[in-house]
Structures are given as C-alpha cells and as structure tokens.
C-alpha positions as CSV (number, residue, x, y, z in Angstrom):
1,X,-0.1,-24.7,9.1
2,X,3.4,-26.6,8.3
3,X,3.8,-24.7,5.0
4,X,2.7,-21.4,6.7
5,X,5.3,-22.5,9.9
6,X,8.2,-23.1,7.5
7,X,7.7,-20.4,5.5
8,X,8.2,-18.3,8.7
9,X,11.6,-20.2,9.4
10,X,13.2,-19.5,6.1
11,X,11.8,-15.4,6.8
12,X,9.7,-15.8,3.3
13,X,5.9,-16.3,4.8
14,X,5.2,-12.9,6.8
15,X,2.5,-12.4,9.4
16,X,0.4,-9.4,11.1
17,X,-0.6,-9.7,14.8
18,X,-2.9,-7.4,16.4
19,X,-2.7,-6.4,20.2
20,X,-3.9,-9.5,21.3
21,X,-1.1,-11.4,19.5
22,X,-3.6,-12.8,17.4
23,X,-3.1,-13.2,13.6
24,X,-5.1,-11.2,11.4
25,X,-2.9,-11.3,7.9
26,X,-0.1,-13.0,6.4
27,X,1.9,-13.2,3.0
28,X,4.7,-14.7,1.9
29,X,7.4,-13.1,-0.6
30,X,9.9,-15.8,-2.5
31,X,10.9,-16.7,-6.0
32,X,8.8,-17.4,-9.3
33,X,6.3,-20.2,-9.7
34,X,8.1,-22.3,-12.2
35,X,4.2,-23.8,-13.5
36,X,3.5,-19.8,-14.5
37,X,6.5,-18.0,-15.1
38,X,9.0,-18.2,-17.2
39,X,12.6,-17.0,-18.7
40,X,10.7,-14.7,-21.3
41,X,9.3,-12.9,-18.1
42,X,12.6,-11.9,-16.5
43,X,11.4,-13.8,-13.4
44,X,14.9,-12.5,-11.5
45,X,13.2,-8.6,-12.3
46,X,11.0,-9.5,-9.5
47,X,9.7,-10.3,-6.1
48,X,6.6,-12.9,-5.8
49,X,3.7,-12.3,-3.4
50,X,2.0,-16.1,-2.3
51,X,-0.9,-16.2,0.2
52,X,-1.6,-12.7,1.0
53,X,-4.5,-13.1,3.4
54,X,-6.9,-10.5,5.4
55,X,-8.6,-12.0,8.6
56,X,-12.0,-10.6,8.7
57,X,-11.0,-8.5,11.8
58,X,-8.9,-6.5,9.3
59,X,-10.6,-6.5,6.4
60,X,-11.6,-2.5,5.2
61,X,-8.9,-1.3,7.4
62,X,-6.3,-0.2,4.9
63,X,-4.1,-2.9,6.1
64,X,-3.8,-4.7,2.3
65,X,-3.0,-1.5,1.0
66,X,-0.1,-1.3,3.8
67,X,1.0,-4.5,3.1
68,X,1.2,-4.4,-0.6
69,X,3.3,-1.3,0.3
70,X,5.4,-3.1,2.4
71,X,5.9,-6.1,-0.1
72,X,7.0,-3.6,-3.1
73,X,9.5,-1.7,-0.3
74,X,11.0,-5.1,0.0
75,X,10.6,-5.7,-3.2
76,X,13.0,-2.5,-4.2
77,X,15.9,-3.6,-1.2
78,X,16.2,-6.7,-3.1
79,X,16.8,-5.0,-5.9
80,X,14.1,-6.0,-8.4
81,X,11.4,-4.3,-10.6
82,X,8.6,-5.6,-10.2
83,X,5.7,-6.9,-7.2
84,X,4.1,-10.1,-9.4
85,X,1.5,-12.6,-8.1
86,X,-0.8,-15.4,-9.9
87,X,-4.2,-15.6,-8.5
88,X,-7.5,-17.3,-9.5
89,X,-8.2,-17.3,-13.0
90,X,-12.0,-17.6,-11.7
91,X,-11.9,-15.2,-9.2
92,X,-13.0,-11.5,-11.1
93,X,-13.3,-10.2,-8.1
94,X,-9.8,-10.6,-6.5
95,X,-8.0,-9.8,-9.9
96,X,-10.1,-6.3,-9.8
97,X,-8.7,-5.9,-6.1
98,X,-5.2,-5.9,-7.1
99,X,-6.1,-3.7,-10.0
100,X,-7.3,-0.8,-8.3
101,X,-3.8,-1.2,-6.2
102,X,-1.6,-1.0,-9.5
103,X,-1.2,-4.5,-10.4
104,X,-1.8,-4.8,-14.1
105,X,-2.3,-8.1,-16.1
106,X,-0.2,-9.6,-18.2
107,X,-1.5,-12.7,-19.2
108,X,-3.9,-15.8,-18.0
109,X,-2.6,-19.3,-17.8
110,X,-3.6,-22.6,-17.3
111,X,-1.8,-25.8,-15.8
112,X,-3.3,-29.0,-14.9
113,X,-4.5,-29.1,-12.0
114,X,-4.1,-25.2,-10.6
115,X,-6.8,-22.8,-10.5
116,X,-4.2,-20.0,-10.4
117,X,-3.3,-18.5,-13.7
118,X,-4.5,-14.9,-13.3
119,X,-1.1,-13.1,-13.9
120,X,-0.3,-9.4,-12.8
121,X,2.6,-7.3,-11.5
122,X,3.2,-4.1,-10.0
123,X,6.0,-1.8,-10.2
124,X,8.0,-2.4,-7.0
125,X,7.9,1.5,-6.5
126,X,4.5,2.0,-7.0
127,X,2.7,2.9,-3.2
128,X,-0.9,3.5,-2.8
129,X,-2.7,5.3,0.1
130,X,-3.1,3.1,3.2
131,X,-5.3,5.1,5.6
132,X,-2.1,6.0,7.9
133,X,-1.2,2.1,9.1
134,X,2.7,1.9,8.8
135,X,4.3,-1.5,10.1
136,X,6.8,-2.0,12.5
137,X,9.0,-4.8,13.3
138,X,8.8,-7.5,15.9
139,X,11.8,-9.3,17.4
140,X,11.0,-12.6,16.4
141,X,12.2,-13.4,12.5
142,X,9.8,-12.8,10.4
143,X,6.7,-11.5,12.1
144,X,5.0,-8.2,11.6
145,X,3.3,-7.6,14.8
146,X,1.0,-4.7,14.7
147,X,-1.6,-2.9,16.5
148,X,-3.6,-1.7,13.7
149,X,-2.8,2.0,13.9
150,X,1.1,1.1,14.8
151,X,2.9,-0.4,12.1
152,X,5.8,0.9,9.7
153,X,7.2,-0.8,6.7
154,X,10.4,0.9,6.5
155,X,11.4,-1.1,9.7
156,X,10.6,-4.4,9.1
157,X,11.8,-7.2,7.3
C-alpha cells in the first residue's frame, strides 16, 4: 500500500473510485523498467503502464478498455509514441487480453528473479470501444473518481 500511496504523491500510480468512494481499479503510468527495456527500444518514444488492476466489482464493465484509453490519451500529451507494458511471461491469458486491445508483442525476456518479461506496446493513438464509460477528474491529485457510467478521459490527469 506504500508503493501504491507514493505512487499517488508523485501523480504516476492512478486510481478509479466508484460512488461509494471505494476503489475498484488502479494503474500507474512512469518511465521504462531498466531490467526489460533498453536504448535499442527508444524507451523515451513511450509511456509505461505498471499495475493496471480491475477489482472484481468492475470487471466486464468496459472500464479496462476506458482506461487503456485514457493511458494512451496521456500517453500522446506527453508527447510519445507508444503505450508499452511487461507482464507475466506465464500468464497466456493476460498477454491475449492486451492483444485483443492493440498491444502487440515484441519480444519475451527473462531476468533473475522477475516473472515479468512478456513485452508489448500499443500505439499511443490507438482507442478501442469502451461501452460508453468516459472518466472525469477528481480534485484530489491523481485520483480518477468515477461512478461507472460517469467518467471522461479527456479531463483527467
């Protein structure tokens, strides 16, 4: 919860909150993982997407889709190319959930230690259909509040 608490601070770790101010998804959006990426990648091309998380409340929603939106909208304001991440190398399943939303793969890596390795990246102005949830921002830094059928990206940070 420290990690997740800091990353709120410094306005990189992102979280949903439904009506009862309860969370139900998070993310957070920084640089390149030095362990995967590296200068042959152009790692400054891009924006880097780090524990994106569904509550099970949310899940089947359309509320990923919306998010990966959102992340590639921020993605384009800062100026880069690309929406990467590095998930599971294991997990099949997860690397065919951010396939059918455009991520494709680039390679698989493995580091001591990590399970990640699963490489993939999205073009940052690539959006796929979300089932009509937008986001909209919250006063406090860095959160996404949002009652599921009330959120737009285009206003939050």
């Amino acid at each position: 919860m420290a990690v997740i608490k800091a990353g709120i601070a410094a306005s990189t770790t992102h979280v949903v909150l439904d009506d009862h101010s309860e969370t139900v998804a998070s993310l957070t959006l920084n640089g390149p993982d030095p362990d995967f990426w590296t200068t042959a990648d152009a790692p400054d091309t891009a924006l880097y997407l780090y524990k994106f998380m569904i509550g099970p409340k949310a899940r089947g929603t359309g509320l990923g889709d919306a998010l990966l939106n959102w992340a590639c909208t921020q993605a384009q304001q800062h100026g880069k190319a690309w929406l990467r991440l590095d998930c599971w190398r294991t997990n099949t399943r997860l690397q065919t959930y951010y396939a059918r939303r455009g991520f494709a793969p680039l390679r698989t890596v493995q580091v001591p230690g990590r399970n990640s390795g699963a490489l993939m990246q999205r073009p940052a102005e690539l959006r796929t259909a979300n089932s009509g949830i937008t986001l909209r921002d919250h006063a406090e830094a860095s959160l996404l509040p949002m009652p599921l059928h009330d959120v737009d990206p285009s206003t939050t940070r």
